[in-house]
C-alpha positions as a Markdown table, in Angstrom:
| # | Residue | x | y | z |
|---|---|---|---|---|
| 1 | Unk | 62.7 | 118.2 | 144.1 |
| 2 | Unk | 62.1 | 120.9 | 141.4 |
| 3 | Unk | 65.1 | 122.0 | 139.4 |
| 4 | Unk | 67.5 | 124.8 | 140.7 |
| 5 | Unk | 67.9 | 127.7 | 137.9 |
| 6 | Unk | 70.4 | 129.5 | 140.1 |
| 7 | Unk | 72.8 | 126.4 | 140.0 |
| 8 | Unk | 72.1 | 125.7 | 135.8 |
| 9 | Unk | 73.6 | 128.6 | 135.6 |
| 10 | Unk | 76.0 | 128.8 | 138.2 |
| 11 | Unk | 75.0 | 131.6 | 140.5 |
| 12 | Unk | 73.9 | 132.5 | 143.6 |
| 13 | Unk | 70.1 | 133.7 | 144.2 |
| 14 | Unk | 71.2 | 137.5 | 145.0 |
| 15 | Unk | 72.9 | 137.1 | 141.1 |
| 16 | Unk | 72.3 | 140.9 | 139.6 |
| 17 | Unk | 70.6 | 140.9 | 135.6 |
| 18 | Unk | 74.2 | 141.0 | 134.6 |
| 19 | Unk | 75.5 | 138.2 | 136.3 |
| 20 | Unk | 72.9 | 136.3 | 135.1 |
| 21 | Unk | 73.4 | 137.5 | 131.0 |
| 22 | Unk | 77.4 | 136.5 | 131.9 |
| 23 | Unk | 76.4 | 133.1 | 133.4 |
| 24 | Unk | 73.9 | 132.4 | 130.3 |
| 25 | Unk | 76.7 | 133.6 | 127.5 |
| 26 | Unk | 79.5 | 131.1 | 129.4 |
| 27 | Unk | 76.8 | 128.0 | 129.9 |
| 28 | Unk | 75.4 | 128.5 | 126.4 |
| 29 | Unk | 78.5 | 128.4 | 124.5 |
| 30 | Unk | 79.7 | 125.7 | 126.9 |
| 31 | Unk | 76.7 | 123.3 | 126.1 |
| 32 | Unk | 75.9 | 124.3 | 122.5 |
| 33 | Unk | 75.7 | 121.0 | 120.1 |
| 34 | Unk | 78.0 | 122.6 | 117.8 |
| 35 | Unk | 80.7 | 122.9 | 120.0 |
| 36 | Unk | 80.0 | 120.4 | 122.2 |
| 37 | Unk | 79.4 | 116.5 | 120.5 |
| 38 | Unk | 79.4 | 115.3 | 124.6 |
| 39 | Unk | 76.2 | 113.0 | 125.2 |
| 40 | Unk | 74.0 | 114.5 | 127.1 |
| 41 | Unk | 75.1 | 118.3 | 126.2 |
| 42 | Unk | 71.8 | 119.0 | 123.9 |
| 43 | Unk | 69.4 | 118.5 | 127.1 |
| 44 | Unk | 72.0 | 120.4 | 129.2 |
| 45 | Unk | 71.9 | 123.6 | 126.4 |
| 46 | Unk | 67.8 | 123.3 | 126.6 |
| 47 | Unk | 68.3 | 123.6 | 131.1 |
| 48 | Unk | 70.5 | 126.6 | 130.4 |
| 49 | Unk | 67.8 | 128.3 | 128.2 |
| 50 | Unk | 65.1 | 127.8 | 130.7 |
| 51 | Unk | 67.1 | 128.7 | 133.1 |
| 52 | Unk | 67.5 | 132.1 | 131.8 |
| 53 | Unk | 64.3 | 132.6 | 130.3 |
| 54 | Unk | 63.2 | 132.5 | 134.2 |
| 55 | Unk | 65.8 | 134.6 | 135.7 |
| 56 | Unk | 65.8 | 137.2 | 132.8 |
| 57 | Unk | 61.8 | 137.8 | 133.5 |
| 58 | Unk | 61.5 | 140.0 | 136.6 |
| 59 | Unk | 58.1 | 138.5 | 137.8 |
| 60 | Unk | 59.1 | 134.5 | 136.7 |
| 61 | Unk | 62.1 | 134.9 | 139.3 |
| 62 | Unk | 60.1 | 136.4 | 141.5 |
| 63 | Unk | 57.9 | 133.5 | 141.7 |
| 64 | Unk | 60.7 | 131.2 | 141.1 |
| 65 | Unk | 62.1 | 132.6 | 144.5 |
| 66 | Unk | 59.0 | 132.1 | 146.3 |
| 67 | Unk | 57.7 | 129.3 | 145.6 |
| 68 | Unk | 60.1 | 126.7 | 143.4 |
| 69 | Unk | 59.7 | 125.4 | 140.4 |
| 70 | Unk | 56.6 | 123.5 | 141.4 |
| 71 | Unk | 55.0 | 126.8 | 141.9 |
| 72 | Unk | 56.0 | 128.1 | 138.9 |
| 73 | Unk | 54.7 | 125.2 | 136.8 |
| 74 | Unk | 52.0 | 124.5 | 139.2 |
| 75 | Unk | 50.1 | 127.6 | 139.5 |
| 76 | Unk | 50.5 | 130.3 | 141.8 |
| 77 | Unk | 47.7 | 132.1 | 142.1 |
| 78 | Unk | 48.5 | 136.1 | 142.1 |
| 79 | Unk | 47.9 | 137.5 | 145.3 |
| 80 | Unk | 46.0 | 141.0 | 147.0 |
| 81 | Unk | 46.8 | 143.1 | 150.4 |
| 82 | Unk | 47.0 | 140.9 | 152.8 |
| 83 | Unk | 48.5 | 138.0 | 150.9 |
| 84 | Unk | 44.9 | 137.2 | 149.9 |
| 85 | Unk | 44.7 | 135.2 | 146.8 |
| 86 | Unk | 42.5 | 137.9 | 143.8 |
| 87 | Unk | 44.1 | 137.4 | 140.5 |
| 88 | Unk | 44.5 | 134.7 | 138.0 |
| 89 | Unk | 46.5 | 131.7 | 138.4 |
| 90 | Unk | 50.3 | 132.1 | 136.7 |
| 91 | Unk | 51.7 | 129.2 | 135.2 |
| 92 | Unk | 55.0 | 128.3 | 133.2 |
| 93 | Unk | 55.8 | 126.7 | 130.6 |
| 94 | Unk | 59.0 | 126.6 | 128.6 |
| 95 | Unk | 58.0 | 126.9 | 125.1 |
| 96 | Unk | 61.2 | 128.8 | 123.7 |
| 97 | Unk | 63.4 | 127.6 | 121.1 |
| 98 | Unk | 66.8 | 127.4 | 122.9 |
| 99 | Unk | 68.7 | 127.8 | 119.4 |
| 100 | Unk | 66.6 | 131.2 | 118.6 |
| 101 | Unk | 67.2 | 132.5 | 122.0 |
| 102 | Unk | 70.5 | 131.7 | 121.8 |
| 103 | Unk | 71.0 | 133.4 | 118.3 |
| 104 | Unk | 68.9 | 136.4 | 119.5 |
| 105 | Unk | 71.9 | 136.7 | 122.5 |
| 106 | Unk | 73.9 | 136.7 | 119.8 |
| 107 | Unk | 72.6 | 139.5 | 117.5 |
| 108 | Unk | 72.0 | 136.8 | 114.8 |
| 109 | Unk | 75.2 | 135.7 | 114.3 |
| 110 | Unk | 76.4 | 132.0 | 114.9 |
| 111 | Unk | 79.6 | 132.2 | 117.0 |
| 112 | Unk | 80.9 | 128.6 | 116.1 |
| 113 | Unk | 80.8 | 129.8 | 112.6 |
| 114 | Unk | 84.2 | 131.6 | 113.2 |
| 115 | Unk | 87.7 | 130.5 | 115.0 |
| 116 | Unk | 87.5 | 131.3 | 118.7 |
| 117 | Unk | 91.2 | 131.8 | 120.6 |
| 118 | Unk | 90.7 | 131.4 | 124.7 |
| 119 | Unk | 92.4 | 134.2 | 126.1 |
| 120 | Unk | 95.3 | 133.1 | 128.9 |
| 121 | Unk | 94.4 | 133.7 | 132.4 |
| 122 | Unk | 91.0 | 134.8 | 131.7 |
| 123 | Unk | 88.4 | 135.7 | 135.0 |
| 124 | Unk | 85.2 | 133.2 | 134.2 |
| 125 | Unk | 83.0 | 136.2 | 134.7 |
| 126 | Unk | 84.2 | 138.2 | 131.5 |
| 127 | Unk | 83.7 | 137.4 | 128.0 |
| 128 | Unk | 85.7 | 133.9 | 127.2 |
| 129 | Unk | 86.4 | 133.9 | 124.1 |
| 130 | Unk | 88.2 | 137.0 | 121.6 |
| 131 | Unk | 86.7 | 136.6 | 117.8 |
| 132 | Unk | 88.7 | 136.4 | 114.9 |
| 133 | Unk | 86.1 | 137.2 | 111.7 |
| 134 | Unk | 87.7 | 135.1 | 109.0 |
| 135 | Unk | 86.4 | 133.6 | 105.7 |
| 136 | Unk | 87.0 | 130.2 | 104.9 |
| 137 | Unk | 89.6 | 127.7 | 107.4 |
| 138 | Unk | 93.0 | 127.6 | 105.5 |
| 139 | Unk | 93.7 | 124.2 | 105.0 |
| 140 | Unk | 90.0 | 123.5 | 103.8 |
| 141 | Unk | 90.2 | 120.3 | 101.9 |
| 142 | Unk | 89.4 | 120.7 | 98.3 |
| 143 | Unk | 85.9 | 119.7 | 97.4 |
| 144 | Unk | 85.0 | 120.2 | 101.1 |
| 145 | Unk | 80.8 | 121.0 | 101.7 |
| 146 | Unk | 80.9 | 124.3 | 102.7 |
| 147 | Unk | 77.3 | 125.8 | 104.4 |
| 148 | Unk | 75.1 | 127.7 | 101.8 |
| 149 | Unk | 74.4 | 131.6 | 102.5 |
| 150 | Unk | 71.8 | 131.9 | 105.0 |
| 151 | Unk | 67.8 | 132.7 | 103.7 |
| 152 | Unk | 66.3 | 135.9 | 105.2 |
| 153 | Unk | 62.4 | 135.9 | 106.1 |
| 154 | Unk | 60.5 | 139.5 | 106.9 |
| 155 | Unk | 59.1 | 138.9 | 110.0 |
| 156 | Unk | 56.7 | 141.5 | 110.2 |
| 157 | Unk | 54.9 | 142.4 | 113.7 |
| 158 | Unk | 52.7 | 145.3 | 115.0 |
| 159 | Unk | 53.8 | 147.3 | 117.8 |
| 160 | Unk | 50.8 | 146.1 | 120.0 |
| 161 | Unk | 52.8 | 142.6 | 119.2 |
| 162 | Unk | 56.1 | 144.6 | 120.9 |
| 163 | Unk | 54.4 | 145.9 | 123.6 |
| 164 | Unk | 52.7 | 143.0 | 125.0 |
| 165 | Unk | 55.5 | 139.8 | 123.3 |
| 166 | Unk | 54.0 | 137.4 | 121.1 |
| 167 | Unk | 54.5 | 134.1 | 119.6 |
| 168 | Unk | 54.5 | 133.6 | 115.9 |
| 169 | Unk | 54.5 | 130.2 | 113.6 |
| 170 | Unk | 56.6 | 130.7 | 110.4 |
| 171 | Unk | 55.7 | 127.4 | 108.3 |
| 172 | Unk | 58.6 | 126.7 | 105.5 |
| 173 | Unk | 59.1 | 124.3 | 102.7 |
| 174 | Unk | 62.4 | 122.6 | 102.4 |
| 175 | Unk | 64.3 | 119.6 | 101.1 |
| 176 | Unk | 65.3 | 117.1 | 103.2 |
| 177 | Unk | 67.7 | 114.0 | 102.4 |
| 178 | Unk | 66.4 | 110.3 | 102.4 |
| 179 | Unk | 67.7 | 107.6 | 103.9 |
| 180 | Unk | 69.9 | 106.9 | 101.2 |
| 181 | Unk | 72.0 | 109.8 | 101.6 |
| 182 | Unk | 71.6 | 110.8 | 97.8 |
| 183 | Unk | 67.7 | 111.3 | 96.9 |
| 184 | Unk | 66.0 | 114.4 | 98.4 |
| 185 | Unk | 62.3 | 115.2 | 99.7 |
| 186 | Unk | 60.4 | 118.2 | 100.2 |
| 187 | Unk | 59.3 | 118.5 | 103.6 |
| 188 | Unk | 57.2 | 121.3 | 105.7 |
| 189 | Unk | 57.9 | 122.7 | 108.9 |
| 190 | Unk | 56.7 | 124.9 | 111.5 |
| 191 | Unk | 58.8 | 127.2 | 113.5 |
| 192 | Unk | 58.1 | 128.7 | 116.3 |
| 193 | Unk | 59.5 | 132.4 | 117.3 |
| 194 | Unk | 58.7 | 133.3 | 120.9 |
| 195 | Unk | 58.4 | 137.4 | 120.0 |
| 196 | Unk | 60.4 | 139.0 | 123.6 |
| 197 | Unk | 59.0 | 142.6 | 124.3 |
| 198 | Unk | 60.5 | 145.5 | 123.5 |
| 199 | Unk | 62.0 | 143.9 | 120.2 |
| 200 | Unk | 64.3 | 146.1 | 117.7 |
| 201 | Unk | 63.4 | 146.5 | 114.3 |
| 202 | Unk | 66.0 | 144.5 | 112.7 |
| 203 | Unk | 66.3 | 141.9 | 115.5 |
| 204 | Unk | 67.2 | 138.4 | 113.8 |
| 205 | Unk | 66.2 | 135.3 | 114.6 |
| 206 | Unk | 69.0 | 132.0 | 113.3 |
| 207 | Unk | 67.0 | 128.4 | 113.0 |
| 208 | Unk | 70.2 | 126.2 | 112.3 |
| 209 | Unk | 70.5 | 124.5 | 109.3 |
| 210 | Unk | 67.1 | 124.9 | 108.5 |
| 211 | Unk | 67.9 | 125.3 | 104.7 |
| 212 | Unk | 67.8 | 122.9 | 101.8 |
| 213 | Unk | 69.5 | 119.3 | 102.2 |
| 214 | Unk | 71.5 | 118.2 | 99.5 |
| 215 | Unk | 74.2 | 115.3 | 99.4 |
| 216 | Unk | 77.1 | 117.8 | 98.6 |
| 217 | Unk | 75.9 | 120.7 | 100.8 |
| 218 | Unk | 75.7 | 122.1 | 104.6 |
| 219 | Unk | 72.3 | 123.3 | 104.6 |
| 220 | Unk | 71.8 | 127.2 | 105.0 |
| 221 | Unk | 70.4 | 128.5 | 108.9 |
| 222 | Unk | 66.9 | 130.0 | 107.9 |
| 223 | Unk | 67.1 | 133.6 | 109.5 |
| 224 | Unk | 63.9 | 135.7 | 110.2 |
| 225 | Unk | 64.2 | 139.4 | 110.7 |
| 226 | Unk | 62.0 | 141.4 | 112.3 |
| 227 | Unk | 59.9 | 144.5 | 110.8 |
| 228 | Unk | 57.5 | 146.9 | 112.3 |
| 229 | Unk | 54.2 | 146.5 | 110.7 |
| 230 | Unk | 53.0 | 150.5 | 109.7 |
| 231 | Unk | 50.7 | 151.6 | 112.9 |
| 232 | Unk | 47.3 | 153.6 | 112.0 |
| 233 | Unk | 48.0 | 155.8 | 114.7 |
| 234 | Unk | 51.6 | 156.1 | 116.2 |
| 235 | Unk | 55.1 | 155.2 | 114.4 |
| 236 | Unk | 58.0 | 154.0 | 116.0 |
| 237 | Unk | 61.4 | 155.6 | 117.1 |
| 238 | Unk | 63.7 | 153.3 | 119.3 |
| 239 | Unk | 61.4 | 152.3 | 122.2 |
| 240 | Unk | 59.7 | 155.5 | 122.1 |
| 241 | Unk | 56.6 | 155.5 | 120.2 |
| 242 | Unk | 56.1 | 159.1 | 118.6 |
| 243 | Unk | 51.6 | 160.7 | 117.9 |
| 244 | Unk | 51.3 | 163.1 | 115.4 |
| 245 | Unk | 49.0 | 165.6 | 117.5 |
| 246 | Unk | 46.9 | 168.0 | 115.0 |
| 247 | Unk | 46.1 | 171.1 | 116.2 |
| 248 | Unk | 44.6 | 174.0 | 114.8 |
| 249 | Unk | 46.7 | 177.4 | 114.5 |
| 250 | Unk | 44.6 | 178.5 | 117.5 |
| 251 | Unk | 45.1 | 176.0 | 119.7 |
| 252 | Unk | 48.9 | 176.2 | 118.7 |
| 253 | Unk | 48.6 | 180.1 | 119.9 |
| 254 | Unk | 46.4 | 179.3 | 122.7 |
| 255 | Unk | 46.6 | 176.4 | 124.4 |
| 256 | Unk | 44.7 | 173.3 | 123.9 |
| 257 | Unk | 44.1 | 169.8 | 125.6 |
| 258 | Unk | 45.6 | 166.9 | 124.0 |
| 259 | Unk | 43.7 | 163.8 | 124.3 |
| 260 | Unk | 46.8 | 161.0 | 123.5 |
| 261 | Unk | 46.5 | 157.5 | 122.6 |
| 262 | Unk | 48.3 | 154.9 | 124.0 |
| 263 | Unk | 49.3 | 151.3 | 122.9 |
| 264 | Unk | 47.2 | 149.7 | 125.0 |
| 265 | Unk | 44.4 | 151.6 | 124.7 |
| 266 | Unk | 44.0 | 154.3 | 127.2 |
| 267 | Unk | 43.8 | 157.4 | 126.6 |
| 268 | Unk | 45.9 | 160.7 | 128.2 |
| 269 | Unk | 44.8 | 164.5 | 128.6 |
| 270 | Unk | 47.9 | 166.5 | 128.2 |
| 271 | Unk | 47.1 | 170.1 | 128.9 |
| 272 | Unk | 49.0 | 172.7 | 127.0 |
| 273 | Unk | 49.3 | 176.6 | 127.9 |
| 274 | Unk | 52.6 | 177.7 | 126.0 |
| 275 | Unk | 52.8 | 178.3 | 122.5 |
| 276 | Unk | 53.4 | 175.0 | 120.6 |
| 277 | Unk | 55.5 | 175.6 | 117.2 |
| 278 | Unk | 54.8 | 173.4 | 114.5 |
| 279 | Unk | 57.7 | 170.1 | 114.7 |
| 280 | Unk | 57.7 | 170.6 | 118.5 |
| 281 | Unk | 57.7 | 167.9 | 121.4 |
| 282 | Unk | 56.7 | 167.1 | 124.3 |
| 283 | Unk | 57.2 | 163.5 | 126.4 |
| 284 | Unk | 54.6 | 161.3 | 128.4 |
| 285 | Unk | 57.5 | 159.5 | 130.2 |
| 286 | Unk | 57.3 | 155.3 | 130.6 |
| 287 | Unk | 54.2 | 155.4 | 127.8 |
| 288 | Unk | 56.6 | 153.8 | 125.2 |
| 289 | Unk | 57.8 | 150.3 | 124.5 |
| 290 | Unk | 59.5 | 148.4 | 126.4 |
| 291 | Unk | 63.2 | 148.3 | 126.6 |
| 292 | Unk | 64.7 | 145.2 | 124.9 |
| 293 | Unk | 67.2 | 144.4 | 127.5 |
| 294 | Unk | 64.8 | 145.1 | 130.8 |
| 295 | Unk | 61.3 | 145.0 | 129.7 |
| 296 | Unk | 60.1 | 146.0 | 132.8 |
| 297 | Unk | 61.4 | 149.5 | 131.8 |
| 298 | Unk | 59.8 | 151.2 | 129.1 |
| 299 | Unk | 60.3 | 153.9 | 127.0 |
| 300 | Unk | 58.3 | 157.3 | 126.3 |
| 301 | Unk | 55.1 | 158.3 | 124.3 |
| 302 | Unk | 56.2 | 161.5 | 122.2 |
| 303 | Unk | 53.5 | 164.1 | 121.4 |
| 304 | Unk | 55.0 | 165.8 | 117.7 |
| 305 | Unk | 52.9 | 168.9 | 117.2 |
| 306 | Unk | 51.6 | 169.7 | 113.1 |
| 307 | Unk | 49.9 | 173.0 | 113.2 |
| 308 | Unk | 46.9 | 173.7 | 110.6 |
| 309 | Unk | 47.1 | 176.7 | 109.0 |
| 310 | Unk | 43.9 | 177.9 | 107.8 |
| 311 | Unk | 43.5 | 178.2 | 104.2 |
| 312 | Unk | 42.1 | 181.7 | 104.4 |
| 313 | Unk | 41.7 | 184.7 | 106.6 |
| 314 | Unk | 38.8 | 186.6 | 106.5 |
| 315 | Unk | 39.5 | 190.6 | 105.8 |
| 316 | Unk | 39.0 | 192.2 | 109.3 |
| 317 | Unk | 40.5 | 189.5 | 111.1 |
| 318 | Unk | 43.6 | 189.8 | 109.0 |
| 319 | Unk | 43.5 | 193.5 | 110.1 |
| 320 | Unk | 42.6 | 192.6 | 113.7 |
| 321 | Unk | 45.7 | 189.5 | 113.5 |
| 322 | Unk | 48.2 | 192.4 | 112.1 |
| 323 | Unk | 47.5 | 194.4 | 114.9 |
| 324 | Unk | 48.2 | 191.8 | 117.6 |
| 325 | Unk | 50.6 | 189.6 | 116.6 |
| 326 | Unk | 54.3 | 191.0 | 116.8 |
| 327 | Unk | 56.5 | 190.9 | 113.5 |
């Protein structure tokens, strides 16, 4: 019998996206290897991960609710009117990292790296835990390891790699400690960041302890933050995407068709009759990126008008423009 995502995470299969994000934040923190040293409660954090990386994805549940985890895994081919099979065979695979999701929930912060108080008669389905920011534990015993700083990485991504998700190996170069628990070697290693769509600029992505491995030190968590690669065509603004539409003084006065780009290579005539001032916008609605919390939502494609200006006017049609254009 497959696995049950609803009962990893403790719900019910009508659970709303919220209810799922609560159940994910309580199970992950529950299961976490740094809080919990229990046998068994590093496969337990992985099940909790895959778990929401189903539900979380509008079309995995849906396939997930239909046919199991077997046809999830197994292939299920997409289907036409009629139920009749005419699309490609979907299959899943959970190739996350459950530590960068996790840290990703998180904003990029480590939770466990701070004292947590439980709050009396708390309801399961709210936040469990109020954070108290501090700096070092008072009582620290002297000559205790503390963890180094963490080491930031530019992760740098085009905005086709935003719209569509992507996966990305980062290869690194760190020192590890021998056996002997006093020499040190240098060691590579890839990791893997599964790019969500709909990313922030800014989003940060926490490998664990992924730093440099000394006898007297906690090695730093290697942290990757994303940045927009600059686009040839549009720039970003939130998860709106904003094209510089250049039109000619005349068009500007007169109308003009637009023919706008999109990311994924279509292409939109806007027609315009009004006057369009130079700075002005107009909105192609769900043309954007999509929305980092529901990615099946997306945002908009923004048209921002630059008027040419001709460099010269010739002398009767400066006369004829001073006739017809008010003051």
């Amino acid at each position: 019998m497959g696995k049950d995502y609803y009962r990893t995470l403790g719900l019910s299969r009508g659970a709303s996206s919220e209810d799922i994000r609560r159940a994910y934040r309580r199970q992950a923190l529950r299961f976490h290897p740094d809080k919990n040293k229990e046998p068994g409660a590093e496969e337990r954090f992985k099940e909790v991960a895959e778990a929401y990386d189903v539900l979380s994805d509008p079309k995995k549940r849906e396939i997930f609710d239909k046919y199991g985890e077997e046809g999830l895994k197994g292939g299920t081919p997409t289907s036409g009117p009629g139920g009749v099979p005419n699309g490609p065979t979907f299959t899943y695979t959970f190739r996350g990292d459950p530590h960068a999701m996790f840290a990703e929930f998180f904003d990029g912060r480590n939770p466990f790296d701070t004292f947590f108080v439980q709050r009396s008669g708390e309801d399961e389905d709210e936040e469990p835990f109020t954070t108290f920011h501090v700096g070092f534990p008072r009582g620290r015993p002297p000559g205790a390891r503390r963890q180094d700083p963490p080491v930031l990485y530019d992760l740098k991504v085009s905005l086709e790699e935003i719209y569509s998700g992507c996966t990305k190996k980062m290869k690194i170069s760190h020192k590890r400690l021998n056996p002997d628990g006093k020499t040190v070697r240098n060691e590579d290693k890839i990791l893997t960041i599964e790019v969500k769509r709909g990313w922030k600029e800014g989003t940060k992505i926490t490998f664990p302890k992924e730093g440099d491995q000394t006898p007297t030190n906690i090695p730093a968590d290697v942290v990757f933050v994303l940045k927009d690669k600059p686009h040839g065509v549009f720039r970003r603004d939130g998860s709106d995407i904003v094209y510089p539409a250049k039109i000619s003084l005349r068009e500007a006065l007169c109308g003009c068709t637009v023919h706008t780009p999109t990311l994924d290579g279509r292409t939109i005539p806007m027609v315009f009759q009004d006057i369009l001032k130079p700075g002005v916008k107009r909105r192609i609605p769900g043309e954007g990126l999509p929305l980092p919390r529901a990615p099946e939502q997306r945002g908009d494609l923004v048209i921002e008008f630059e008027v040419k200006f001709p460099d010269r006017i010739p002398p009767a049609s400066r006369s004829l423009l001073e006739q017809i254009l008010p003051l």
